[in-house]
ZAZATOR-325182 format. One record per residue: x, z, y of N, C-alpha, C, O in turn. Coordinates in steps of 0.001 Angstrom, whole numbers, padded with zeros to 6 digits. Each point is the difference from the previous one (the first is absolute). Layout:
// ZAZATOR-325182
+---------+---------+---------+---------+---------+---------+---------+---------+---------+---------+---------+---------+
:     n.u :     n.w :     n.v :    ca.u :    ca.w :    ca.v :     c.u :     c.w :     c.v :     o.u :     o.w :     o.v :
+---------+---------+---------+---------+---------+---------+---------+---------+---------+---------+---------+---------+
:       X :       Z :       Y :       X :       Z :       Y :       X :       Z :       Y :       X :       Z :       Y :
...
+---------+---------+---------+---------+---------+---------+---------+---------+---------+---------+---------+---------+
//
This chain:
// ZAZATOR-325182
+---------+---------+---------+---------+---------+---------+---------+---------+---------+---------+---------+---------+
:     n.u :     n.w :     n.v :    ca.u :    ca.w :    ca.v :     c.u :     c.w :     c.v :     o.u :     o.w :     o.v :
+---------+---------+---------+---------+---------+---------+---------+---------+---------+---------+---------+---------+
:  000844 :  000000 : -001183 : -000844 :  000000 :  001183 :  000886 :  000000 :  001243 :  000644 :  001040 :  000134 :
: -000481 : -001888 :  000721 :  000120 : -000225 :  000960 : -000143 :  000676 :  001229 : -001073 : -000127 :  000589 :
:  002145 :  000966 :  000002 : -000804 :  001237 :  001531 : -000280 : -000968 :  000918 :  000496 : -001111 : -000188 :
: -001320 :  001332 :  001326 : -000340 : -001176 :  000873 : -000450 :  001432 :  001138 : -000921 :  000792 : -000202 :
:  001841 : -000792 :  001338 : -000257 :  000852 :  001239 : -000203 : -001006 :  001290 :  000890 : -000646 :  000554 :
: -002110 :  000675 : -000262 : -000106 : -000376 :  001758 :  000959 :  000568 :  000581 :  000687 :  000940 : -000400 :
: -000613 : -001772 :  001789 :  000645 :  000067 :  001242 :  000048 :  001577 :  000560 :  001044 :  000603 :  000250 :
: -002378 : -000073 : -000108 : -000253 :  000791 :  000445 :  000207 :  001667 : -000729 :  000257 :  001094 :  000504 :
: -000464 : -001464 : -001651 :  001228 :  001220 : -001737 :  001339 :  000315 :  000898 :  000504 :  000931 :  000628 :
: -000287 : -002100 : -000917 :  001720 : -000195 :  000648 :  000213 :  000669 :  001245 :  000774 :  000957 :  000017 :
: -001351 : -001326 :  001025 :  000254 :  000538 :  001085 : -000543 :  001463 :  000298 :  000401 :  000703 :  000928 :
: -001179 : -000422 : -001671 : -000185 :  001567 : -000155 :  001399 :  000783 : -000605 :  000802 :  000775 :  000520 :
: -000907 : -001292 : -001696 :  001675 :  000453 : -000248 :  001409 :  000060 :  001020 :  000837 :  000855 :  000291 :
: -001079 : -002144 :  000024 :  001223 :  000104 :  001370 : -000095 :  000891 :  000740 :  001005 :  000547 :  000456 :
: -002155 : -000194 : -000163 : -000027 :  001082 :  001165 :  000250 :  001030 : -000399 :  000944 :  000631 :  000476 :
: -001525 : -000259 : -001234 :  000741 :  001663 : -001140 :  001477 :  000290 :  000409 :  000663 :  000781 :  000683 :
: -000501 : -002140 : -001704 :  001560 : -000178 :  000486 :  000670 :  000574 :  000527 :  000736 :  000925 : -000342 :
: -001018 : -001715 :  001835 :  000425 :  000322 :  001486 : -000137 :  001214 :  000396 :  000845 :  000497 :  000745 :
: -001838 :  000141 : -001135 : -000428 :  000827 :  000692 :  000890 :  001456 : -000390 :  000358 :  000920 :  000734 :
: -000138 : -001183 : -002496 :  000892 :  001030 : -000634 :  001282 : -000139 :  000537 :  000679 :  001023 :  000083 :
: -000101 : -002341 :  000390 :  001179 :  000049 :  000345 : -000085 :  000554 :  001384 :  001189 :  000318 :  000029 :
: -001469 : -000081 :  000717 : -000349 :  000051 :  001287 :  000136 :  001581 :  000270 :  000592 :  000613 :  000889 :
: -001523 : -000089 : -002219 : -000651 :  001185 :  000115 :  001476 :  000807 : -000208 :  000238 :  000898 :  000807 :
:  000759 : -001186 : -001860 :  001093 :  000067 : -000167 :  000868 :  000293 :  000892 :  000669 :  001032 : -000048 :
: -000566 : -002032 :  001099 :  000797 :  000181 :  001113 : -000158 :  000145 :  000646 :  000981 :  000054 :  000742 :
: -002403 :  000220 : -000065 : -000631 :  000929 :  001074 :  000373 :  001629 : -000416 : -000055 :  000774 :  000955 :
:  000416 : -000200 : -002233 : -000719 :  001485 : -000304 :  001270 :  000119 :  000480 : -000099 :  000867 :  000869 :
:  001707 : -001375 : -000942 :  000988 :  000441 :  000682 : -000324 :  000232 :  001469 :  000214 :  001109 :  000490 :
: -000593 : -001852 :  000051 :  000112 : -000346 :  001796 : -001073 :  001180 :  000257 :  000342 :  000997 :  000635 :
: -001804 : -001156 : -001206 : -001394 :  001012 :  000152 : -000018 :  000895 : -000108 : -000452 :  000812 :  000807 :
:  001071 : -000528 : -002140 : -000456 :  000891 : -000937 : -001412 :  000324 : -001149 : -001147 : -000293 :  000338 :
:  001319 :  000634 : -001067 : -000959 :  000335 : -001027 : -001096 :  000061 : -000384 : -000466 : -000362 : -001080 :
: -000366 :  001163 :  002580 : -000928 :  001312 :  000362 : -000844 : -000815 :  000774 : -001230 : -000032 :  000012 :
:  002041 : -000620 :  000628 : -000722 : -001532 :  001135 : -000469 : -001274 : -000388 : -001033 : -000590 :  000314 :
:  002434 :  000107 : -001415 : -000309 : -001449 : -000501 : -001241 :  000318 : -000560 : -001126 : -000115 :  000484 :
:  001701 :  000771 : -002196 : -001285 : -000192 : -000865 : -001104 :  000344 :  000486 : -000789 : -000718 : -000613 :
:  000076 :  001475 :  001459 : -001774 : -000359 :  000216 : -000097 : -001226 :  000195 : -000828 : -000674 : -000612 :
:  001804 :  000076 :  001656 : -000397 : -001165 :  000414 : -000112 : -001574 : -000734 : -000687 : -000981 :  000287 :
:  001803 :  001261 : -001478 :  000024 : -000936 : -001096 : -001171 :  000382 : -000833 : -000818 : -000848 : -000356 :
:  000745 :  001755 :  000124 : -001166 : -000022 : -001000 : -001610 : -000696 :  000733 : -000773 : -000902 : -000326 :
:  000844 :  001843 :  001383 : -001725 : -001025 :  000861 :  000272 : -001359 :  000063 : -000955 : -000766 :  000129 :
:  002436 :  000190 : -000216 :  000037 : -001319 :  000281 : -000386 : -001130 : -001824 : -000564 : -001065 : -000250 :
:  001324 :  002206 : -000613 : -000329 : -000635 : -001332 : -001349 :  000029 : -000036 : -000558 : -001080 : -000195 :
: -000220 :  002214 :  000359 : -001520 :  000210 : -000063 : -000806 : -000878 :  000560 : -001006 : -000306 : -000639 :
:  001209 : -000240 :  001798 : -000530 : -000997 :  001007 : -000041 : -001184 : -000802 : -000968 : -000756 : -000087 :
:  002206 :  000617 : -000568 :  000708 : -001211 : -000597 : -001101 : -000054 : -001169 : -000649 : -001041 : -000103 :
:  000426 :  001994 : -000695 : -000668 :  000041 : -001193 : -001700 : -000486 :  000108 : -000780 : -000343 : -000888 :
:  000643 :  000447 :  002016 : -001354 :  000347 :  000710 : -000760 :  001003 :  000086 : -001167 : -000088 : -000380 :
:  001522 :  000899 :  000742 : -000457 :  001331 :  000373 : -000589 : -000187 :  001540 :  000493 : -000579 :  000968 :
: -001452 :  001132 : -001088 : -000774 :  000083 :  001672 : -000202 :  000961 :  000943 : -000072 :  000002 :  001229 :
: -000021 :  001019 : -002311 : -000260 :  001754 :  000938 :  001147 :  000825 :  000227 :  000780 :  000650 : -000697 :
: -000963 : -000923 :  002034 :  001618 :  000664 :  000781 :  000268 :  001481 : -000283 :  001090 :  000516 : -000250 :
: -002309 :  000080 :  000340 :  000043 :  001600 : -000354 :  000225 :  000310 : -001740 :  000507 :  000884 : -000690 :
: -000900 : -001606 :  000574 :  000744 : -000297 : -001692 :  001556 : -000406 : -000259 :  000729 :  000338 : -000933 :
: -000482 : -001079 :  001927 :  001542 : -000478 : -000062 :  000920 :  000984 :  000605 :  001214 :  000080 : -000186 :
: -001818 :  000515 :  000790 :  001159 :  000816 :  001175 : -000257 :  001711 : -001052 :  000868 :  000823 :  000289 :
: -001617 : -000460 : -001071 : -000155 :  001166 : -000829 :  000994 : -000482 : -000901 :  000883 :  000790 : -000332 :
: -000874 : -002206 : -000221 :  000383 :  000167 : -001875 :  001193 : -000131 :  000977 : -000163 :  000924 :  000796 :
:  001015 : -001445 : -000535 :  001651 : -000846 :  000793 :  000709 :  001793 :  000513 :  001214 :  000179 : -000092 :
: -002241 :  001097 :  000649 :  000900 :  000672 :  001053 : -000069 :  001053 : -001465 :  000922 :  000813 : -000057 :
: -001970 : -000780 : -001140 :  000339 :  000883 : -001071 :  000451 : -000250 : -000625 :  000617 :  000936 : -000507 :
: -000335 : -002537 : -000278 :  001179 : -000426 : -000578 :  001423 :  000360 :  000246 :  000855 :  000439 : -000770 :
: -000804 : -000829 :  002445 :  001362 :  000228 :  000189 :  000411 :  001665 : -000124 :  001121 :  000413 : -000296 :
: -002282 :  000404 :  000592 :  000381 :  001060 :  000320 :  000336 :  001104 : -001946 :  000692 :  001010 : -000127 :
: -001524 : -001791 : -001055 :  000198 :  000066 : -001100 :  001454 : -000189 : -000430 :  000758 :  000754 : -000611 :
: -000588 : -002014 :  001124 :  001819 : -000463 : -000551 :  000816 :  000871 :  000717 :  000934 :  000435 : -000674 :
: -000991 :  000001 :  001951 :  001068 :  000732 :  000443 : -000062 :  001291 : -000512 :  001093 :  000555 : -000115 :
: -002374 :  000261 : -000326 :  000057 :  001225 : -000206 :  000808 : -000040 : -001551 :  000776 :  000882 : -000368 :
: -001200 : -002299 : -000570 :  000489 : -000201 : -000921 :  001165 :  000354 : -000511 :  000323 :  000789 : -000887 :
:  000463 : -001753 :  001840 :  002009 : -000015 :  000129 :  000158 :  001271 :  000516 :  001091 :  000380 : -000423 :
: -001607 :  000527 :  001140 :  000262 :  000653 :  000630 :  000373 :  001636 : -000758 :  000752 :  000904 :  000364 :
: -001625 : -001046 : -001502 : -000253 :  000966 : -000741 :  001013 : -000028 : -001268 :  000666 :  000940 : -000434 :
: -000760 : -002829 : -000239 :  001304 : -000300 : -000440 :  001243 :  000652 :  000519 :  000638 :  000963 : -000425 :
: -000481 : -001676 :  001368 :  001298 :  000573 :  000736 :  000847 :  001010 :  000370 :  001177 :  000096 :  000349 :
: -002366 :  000826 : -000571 :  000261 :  001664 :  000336 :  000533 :  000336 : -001048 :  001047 :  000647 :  000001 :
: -001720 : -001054 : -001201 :  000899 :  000643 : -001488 :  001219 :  000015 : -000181 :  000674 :  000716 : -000740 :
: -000276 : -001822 :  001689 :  001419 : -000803 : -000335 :  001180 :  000315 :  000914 :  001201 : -000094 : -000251 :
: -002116 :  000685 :  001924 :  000630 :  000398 :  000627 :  001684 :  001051 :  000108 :  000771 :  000075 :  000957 :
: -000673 :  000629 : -002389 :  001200 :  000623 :  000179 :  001105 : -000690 : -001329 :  001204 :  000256 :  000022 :
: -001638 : -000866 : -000787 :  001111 : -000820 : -001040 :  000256 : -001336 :  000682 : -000601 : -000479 :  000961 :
:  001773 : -000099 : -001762 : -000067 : -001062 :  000414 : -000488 : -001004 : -000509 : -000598 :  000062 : -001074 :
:  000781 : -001330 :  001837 : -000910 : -001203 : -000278 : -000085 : -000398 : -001482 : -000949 : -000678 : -000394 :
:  002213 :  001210 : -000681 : -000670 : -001145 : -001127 : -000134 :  001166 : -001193 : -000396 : -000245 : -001140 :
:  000739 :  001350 :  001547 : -000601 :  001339 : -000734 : -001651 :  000321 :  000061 : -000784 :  000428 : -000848 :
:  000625 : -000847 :  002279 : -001279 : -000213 : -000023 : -001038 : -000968 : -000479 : -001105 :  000251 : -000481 :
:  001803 : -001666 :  000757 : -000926 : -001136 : -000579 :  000080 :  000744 : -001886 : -001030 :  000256 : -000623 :
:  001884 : -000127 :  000273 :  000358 :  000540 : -001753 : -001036 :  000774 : -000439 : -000462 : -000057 : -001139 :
: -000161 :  001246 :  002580 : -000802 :  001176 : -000640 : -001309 : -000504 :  000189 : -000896 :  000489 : -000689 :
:  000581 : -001544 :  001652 : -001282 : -000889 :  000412 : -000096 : -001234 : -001737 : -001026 : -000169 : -000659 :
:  002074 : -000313 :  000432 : -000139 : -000679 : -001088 : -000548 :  000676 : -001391 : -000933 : -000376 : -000709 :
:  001732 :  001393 :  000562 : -000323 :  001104 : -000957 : -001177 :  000813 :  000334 : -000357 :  000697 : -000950 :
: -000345 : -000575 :  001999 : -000984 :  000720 :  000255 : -001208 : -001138 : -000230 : -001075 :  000317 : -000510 :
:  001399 : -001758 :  000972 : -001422 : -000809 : -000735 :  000177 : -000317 : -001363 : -000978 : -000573 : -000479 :
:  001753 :  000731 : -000160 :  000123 : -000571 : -001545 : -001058 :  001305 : -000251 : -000421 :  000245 : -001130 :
+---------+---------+---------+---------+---------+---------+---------+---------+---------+---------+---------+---------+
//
């Protein structure tokens, strides 16, 4: 069977793309806390999403999920070093 993508497949993809690369090298210059809401309402938009008060809730608790995430990660790890720690994180998900 044969894949067969319109014009318009494609160019949805491109924009992803772009947008990941972008998002990438904005979070140096931005930062973190700033970019991602704003990438995410923009993927959402992208997806077709319509309700702004919907977009601006899921984008500022997402981001605020991932940072508390790493954050909590991070703390464990805070007094060993870097690959004693990745070792006890490896051994702690097995």
């Amino acid at each position: 069977m044969l894949l067969s993508y319109n014009k318009k497949e494609m160019l949805g993809l491109l924009y992803v793309a772009l947008i990941i690369y972008f998002y990438v090298f904005l979070m140096k210059i931005i930062g973190f806390i700033f970019i991602t809401p704003a990438v995410l309402i923009i993927l959402m938009k992208l997806t077709g999403s319509v309700k702004w008060k919907e977009m601006i809730i899921v984008s500022i608790s997402a981001t605020v999920l991932i940072l508390f995430s790493f954050l909590i990660f991070y703390s464990k790890c805070s007094f060993r070093t870097e690959l004693y720690c990745r070792q006890d994180f490896i051994k702690w998900k097995i």
